[in-house]
DRENMARNU-327230 format. One record per atom (N, C-alpha, C, CB): residue number from 1; residue in three letters; atom name; x, y, z. Coordinates in nm, 3 decimals, decimal comma, m for minus. Glycine has a CB too. Layout:
<sites>
{NUM; ALA; CA; {X; Y; Z}},
...
</sites>
This chain:
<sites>
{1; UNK; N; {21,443; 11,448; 6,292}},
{1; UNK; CA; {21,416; 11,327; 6,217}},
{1; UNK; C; {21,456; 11,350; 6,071}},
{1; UNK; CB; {21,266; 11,286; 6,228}},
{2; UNK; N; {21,529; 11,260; 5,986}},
{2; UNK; CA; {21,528; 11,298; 5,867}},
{2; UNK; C; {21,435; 11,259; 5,758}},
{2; UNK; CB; {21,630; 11,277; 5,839}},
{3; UNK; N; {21,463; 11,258; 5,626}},
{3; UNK; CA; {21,389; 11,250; 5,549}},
{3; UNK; C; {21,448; 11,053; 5,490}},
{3; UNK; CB; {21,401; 11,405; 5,449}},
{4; UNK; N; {21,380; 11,040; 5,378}},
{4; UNK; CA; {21,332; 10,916; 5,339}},
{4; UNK; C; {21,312; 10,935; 5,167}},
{4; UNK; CB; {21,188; 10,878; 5,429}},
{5; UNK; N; {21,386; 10,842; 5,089}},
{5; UNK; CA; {21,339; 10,848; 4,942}},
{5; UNK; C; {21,219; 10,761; 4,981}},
{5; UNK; CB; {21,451; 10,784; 4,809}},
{6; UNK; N; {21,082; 10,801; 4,886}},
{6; UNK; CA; {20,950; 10,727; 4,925}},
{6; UNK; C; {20,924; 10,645; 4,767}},
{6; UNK; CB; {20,803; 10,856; 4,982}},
{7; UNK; N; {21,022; 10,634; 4,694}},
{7; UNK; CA; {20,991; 10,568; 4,590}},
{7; UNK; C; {20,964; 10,410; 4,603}},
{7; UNK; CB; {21,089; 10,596; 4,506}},
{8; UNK; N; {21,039; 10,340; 4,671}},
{8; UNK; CA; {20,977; 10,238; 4,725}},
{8; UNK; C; {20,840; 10,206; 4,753}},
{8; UNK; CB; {21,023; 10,228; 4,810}},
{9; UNK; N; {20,804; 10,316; 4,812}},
{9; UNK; CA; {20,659; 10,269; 4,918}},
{9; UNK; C; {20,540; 10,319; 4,766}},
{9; UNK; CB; {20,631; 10,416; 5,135}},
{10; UNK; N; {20,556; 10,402; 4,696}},
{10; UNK; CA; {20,489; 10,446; 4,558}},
{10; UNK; C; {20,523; 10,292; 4,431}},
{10; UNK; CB; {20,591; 10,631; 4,497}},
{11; UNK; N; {20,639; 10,239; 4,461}},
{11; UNK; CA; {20,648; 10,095; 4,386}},
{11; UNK; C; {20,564; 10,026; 4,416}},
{11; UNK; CB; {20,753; 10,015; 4,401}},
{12; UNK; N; {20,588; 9,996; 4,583}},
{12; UNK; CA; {20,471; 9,889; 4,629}},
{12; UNK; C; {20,340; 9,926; 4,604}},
{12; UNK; CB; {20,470; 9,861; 4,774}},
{13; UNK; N; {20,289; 10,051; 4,634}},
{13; UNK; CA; {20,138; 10,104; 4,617}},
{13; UNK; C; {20,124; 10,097; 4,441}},
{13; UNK; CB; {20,115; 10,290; 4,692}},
{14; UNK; N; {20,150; 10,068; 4,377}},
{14; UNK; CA; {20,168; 10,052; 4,206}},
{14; UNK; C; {20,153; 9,902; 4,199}},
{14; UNK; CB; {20,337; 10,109; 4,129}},
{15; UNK; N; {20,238; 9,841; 4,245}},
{15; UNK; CA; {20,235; 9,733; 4,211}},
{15; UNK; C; {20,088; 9,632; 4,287}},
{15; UNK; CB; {20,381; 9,696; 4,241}},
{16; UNK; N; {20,076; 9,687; 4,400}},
{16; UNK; CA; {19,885; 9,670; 4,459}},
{16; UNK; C; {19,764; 9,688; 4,393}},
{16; UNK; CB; {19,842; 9,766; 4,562}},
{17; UNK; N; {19,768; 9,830; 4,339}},
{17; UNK; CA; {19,682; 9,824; 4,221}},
{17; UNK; C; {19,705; 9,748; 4,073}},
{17; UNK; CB; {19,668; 9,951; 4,196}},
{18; UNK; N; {19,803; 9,704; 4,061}},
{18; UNK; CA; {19,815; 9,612; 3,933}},
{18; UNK; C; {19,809; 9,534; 3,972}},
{18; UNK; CB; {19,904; 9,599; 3,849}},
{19; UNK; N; {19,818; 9,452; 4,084}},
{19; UNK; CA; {19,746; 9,305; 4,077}},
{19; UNK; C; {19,602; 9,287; 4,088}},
{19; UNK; CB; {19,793; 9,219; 4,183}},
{20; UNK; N; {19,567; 9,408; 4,212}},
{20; UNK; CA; {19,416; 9,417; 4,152}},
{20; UNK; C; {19,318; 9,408; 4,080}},
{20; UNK; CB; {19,391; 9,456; 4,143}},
{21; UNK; N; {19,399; 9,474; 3,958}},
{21; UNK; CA; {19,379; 9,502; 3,825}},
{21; UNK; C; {19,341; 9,388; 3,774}},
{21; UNK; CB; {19,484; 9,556; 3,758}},
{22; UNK; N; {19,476; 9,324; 3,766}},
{22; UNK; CA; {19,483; 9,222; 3,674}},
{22; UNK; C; {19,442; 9,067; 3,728}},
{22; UNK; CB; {19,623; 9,229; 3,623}},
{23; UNK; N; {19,405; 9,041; 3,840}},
{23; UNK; CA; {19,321; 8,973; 3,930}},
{23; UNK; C; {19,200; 9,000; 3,881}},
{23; UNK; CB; {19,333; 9,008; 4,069}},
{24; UNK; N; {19,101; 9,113; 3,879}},
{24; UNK; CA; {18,990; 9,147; 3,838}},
{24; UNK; C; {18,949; 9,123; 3,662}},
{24; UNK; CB; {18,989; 9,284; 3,887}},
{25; UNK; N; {19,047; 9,157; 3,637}},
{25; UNK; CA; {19,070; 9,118; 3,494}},
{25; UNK; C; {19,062; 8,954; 3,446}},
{25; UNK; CB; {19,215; 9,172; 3,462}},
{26; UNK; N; {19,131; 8,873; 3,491}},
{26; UNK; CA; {19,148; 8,738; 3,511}},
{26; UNK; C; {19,028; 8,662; 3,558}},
{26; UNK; CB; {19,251; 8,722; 3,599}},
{27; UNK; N; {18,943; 8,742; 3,636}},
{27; UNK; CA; {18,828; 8,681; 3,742}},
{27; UNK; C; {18,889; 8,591; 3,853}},
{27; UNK; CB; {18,713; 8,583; 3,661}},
{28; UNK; N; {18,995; 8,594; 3,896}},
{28; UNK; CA; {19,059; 8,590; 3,987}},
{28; UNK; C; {18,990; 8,634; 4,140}},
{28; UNK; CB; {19,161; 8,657; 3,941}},
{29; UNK; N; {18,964; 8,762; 4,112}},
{29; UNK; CA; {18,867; 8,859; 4,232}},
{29; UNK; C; {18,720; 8,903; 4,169}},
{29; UNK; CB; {18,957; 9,028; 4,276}},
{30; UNK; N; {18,653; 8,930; 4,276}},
{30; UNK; CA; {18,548; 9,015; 4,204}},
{30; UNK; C; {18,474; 9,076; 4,394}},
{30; UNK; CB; {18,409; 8,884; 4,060}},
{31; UNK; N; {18,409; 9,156; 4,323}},
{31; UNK; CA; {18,319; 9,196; 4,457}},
{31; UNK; C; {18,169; 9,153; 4,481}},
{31; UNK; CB; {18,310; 9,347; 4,462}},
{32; UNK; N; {18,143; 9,121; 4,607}},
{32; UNK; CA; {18,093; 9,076; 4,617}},
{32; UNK; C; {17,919; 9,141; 4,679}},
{32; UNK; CB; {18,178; 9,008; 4,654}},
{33; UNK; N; {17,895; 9,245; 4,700}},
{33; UNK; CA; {17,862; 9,326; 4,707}},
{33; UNK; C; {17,828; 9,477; 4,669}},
{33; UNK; CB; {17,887; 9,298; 4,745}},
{34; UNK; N; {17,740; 9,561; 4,616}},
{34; UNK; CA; {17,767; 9,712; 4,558}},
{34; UNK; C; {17,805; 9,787; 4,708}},
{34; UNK; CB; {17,605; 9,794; 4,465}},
{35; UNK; N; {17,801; 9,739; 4,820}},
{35; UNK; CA; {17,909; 9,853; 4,905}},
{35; UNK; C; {18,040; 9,827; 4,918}},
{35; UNK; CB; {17,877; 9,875; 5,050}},
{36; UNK; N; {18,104; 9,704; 4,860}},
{36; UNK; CA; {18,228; 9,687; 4,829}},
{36; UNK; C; {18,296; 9,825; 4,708}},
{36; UNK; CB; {18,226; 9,528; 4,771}},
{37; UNK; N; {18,204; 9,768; 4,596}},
{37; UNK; CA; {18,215; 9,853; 4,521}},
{37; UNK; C; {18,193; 10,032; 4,559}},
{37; UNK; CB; {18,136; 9,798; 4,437}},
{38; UNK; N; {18,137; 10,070; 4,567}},
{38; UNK; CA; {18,118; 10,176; 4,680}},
{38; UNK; C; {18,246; 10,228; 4,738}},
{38; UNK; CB; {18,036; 10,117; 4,799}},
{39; UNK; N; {18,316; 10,149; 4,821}},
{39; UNK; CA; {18,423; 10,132; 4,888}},
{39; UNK; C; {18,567; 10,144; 4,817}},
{39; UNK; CB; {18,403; 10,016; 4,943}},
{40; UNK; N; {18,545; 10,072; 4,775}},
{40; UNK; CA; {18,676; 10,086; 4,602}},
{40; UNK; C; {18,671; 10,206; 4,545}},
{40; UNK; CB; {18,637; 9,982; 4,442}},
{41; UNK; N; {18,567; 10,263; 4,540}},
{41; UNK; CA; {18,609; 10,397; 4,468}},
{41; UNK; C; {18,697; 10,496; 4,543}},
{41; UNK; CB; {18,484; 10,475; 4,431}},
{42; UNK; N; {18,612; 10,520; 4,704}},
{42; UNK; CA; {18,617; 10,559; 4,821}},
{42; UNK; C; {18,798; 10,568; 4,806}},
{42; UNK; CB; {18,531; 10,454; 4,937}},
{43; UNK; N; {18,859; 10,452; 4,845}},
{43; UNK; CA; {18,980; 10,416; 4,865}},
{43; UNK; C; {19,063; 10,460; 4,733}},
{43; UNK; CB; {18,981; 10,269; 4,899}},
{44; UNK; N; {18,977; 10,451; 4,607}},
{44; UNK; CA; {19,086; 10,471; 4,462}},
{44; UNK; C; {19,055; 10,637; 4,469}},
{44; UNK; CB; {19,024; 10,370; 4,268}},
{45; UNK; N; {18,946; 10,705; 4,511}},
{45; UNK; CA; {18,961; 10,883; 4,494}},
{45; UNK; C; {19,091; 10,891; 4,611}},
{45; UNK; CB; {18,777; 11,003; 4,555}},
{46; UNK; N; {19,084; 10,824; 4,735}},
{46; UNK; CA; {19,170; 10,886; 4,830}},
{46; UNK; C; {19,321; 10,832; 4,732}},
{46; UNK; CB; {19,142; 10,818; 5,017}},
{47; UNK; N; {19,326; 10,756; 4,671}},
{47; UNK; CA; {19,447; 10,691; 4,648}},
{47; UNK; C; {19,514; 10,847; 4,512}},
{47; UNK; CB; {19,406; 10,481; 4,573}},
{48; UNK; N; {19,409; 10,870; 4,432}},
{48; UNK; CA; {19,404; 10,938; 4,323}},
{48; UNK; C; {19,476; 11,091; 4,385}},
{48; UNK; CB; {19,241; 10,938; 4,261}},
{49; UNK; N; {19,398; 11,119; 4,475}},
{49; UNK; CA; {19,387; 11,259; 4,517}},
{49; UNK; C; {19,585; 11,307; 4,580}},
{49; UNK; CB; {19,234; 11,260; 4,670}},
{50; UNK; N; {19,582; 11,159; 4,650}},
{50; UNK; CA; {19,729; 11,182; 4,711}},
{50; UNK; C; {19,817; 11,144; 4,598}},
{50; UNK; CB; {19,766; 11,088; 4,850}},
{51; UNK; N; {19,805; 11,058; 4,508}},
{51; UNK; CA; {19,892; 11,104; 4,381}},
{51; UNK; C; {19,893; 11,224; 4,339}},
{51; UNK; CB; {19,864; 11,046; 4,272}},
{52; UNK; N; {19,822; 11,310; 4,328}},
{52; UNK; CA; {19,771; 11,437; 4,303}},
{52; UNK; C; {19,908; 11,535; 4,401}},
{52; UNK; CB; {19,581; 11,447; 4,365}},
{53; UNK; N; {19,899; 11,485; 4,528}},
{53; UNK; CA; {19,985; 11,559; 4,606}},
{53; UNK; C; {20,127; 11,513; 4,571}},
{53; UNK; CB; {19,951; 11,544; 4,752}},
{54; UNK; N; {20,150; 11,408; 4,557}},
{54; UNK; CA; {20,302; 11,364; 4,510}},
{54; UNK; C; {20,341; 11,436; 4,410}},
{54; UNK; CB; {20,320; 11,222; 4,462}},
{55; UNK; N; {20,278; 11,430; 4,271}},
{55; UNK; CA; {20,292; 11,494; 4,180}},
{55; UNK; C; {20,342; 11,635; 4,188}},
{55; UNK; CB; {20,196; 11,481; 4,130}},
{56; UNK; N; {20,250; 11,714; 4,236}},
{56; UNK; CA; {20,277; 11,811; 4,277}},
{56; UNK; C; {20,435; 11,855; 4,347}},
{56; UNK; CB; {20,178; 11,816; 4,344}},
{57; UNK; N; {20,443; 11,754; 4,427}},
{57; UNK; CA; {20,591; 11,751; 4,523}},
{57; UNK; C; {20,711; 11,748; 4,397}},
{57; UNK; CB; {20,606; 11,577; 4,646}},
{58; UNK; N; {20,708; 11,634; 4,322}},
{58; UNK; CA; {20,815; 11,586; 4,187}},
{58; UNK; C; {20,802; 11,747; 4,127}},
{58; UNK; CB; {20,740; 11,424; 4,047}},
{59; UNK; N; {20,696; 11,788; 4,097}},
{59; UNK; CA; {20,683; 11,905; 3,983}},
{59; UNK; C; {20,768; 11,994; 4,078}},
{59; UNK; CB; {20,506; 11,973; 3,931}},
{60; UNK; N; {20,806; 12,045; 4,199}},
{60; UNK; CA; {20,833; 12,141; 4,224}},
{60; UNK; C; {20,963; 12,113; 4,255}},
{60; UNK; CB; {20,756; 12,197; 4,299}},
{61; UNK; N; {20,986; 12,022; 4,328}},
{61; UNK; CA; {21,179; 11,953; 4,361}},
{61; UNK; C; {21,269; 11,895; 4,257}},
{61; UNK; CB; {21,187; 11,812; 4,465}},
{62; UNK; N; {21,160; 11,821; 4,094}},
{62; UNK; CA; {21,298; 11,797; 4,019}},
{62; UNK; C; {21,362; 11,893; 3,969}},
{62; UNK; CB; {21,294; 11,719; 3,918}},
{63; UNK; N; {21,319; 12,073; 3,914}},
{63; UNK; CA; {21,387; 12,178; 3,846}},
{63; UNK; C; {21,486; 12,238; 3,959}},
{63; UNK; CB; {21,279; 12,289; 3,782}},
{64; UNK; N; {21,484; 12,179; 4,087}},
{64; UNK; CA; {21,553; 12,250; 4,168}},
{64; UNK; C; {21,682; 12,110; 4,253}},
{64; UNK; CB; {21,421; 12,340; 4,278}},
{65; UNK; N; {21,687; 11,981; 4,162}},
{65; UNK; CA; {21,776; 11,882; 4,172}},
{65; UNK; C; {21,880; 11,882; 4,077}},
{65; UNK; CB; {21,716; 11,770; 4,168}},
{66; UNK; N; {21,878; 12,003; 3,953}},
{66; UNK; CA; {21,902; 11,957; 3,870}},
{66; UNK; C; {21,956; 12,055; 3,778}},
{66; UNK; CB; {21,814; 11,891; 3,845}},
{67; UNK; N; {22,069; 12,141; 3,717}},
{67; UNK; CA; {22,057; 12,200; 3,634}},
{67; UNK; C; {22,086; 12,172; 3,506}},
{67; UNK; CB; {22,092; 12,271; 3,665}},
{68; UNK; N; {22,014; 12,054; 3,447}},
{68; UNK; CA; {21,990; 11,981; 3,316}},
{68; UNK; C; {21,875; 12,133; 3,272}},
{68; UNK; CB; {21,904; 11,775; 3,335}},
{69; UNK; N; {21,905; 12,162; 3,150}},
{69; UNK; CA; {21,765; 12,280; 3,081}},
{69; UNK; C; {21,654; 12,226; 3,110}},
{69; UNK; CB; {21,747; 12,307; 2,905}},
{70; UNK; N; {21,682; 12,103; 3,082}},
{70; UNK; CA; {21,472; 12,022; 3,055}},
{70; UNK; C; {21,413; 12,004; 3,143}},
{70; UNK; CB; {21,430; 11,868; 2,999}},
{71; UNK; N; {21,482; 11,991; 3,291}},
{71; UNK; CA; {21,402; 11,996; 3,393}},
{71; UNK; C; {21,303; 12,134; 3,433}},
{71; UNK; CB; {21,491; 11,965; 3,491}},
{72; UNK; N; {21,334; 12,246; 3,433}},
{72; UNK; CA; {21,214; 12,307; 3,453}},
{72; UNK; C; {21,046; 12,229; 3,337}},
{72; UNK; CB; {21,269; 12,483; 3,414}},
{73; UNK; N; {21,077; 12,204; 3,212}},
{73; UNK; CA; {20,966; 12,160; 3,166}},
{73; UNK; C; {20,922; 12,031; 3,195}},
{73; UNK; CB; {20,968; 12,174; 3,053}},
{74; UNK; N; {20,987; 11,988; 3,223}},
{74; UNK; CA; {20,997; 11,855; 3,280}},
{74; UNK; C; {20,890; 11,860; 3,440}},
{74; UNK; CB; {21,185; 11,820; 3,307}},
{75; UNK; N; {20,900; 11,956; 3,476}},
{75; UNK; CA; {20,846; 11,978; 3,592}},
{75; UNK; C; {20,708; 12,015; 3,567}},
{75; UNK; CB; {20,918; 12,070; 3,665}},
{76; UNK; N; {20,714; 12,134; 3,477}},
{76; UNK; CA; {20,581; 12,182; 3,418}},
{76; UNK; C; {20,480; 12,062; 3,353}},
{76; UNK; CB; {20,619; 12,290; 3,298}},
{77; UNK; N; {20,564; 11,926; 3,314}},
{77; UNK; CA; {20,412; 11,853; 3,262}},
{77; UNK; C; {20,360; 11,743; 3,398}},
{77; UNK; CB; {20,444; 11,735; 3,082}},
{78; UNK; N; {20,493; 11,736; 3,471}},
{78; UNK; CA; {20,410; 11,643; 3,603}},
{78; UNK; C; {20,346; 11,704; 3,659}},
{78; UNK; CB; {20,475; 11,580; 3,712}},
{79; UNK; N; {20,343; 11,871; 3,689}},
{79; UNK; CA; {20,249; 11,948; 3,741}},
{79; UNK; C; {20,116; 11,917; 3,635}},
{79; UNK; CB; {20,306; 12,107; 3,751}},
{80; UNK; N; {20,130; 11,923; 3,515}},
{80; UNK; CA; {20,018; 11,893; 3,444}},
{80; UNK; C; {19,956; 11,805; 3,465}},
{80; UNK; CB; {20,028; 11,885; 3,344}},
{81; UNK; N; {19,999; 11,656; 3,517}},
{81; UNK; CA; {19,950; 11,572; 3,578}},
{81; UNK; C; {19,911; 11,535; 3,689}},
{81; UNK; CB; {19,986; 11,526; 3,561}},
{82; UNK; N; {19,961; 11,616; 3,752}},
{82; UNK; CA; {19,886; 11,671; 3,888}},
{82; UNK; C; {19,788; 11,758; 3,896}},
{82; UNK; CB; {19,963; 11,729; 3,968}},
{83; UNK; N; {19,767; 11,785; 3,793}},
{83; UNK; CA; {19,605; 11,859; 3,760}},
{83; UNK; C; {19,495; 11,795; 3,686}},
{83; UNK; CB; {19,616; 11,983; 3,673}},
{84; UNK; N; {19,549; 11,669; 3,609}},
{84; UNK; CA; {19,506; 11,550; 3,572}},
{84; UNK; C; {19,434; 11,451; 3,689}},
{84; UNK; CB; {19,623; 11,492; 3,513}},
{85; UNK; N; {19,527; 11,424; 3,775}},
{85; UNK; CA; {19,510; 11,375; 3,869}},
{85; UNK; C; {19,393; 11,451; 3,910}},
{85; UNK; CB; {19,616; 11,366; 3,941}},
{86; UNK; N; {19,407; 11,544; 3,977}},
{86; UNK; CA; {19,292; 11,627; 4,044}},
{86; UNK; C; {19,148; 11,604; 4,004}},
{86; UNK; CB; {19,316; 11,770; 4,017}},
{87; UNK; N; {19,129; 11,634; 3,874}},
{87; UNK; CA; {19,060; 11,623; 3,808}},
{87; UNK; C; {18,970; 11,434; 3,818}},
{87; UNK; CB; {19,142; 11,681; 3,695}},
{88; UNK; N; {19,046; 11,350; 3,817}},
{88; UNK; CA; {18,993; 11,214; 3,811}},
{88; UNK; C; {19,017; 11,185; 3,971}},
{88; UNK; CB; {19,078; 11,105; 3,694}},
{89; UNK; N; {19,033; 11,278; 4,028}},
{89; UNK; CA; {19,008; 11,234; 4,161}},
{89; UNK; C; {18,883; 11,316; 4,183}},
{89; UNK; CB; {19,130; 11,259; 4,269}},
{90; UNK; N; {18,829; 11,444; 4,126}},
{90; UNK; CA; {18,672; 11,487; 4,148}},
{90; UNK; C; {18,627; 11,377; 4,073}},
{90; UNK; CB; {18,612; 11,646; 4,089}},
{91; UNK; N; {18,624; 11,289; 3,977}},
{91; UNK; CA; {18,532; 11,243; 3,892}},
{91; UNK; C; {18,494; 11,079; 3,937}},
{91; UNK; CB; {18,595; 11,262; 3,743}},
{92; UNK; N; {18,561; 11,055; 4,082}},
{92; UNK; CA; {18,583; 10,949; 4,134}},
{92; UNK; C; {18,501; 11,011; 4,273}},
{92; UNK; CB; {18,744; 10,897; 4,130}},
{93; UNK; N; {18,532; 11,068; 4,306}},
{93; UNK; CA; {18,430; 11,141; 4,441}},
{93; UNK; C; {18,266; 11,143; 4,356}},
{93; UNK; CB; {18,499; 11,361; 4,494}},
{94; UNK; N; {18,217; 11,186; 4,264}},
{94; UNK; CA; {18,125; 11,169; 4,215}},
{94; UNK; C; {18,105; 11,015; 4,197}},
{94; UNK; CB; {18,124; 11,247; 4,117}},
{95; UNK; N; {18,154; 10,976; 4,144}},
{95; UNK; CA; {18,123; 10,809; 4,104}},
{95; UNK; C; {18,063; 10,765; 4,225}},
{95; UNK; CB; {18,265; 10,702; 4,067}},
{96; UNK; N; {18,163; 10,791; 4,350}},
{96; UNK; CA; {18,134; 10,704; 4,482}},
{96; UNK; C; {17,980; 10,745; 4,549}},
{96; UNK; CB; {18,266; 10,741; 4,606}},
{97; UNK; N; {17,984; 10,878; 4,518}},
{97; UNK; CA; {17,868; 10,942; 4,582}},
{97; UNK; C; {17,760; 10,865; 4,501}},
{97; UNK; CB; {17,862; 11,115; 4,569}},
{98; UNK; N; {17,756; 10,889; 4,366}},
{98; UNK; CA; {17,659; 10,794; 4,305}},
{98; UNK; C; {17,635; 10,641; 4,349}},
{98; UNK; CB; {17,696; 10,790; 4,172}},
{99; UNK; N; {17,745; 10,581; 4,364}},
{99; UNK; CA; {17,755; 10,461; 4,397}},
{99; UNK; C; {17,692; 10,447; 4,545}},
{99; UNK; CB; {17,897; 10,421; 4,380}},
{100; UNK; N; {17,692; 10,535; 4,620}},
{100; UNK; CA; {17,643; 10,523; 4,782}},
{100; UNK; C; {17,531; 10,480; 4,763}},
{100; UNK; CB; {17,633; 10,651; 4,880}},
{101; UNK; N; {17,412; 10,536; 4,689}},
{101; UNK; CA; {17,290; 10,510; 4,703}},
{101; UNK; C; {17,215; 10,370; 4,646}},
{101; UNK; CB; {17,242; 10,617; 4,654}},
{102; UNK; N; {17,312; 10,317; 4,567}},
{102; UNK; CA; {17,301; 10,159; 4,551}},
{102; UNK; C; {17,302; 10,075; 4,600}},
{102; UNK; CB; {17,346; 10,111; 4,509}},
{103; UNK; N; {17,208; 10,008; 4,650}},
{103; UNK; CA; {17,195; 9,885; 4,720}},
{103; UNK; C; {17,215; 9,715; 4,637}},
{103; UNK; CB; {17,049; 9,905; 4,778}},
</sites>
């Protein structure tokens, strides 16, 4: 089987959370429930965490697409952001956990 550029499917998943966003923003949406809310986090740590893994992927395949100099550092700060990521994906697993016990 071969492989697949997945930038597309990372457009569309971008562009989902910005309407969200900006739906929620607008009052457009809202939730209707605290296990909705609950749920949203649930879905934004899993969403967070696998950015986390993408990142990671870019940091290690663009210094090796490329022999421009800047790409090795170039690599070194999306890895940085993939530790960023990490990071607000623990701080979103906490949120939710907090959020569970709200009725």
């Amino acid at each position: 089987m071969g492989t697949y550029d997945p930038t597309h499917l990372l457009k569309d998943a971008a562009k989902s959370i910005r309407e969200a966003a900006e739906d929620l923003a607008e009052g457009k949406a809202e939730w209707d429930r605290p296990r909705d809310v609950t749920k949203s986090l649930a879905w934004l740590q899993e969403l967070v965490d696998d950015a986390s893994k993408v990142l990671i992927q870019g940091a290690g395949v663009l210094p090796r697409m490329t022999n421009d100099p800047d790409a090795p550092k170039a690599g070194q700060r999306i890895a940085e952001a993939a530790a960023t990521a990490t990071q607000l994906s623990n701080q979103l697993r906490k949120a939710h956990d907090a959020a569970e016990d709200v009725r």
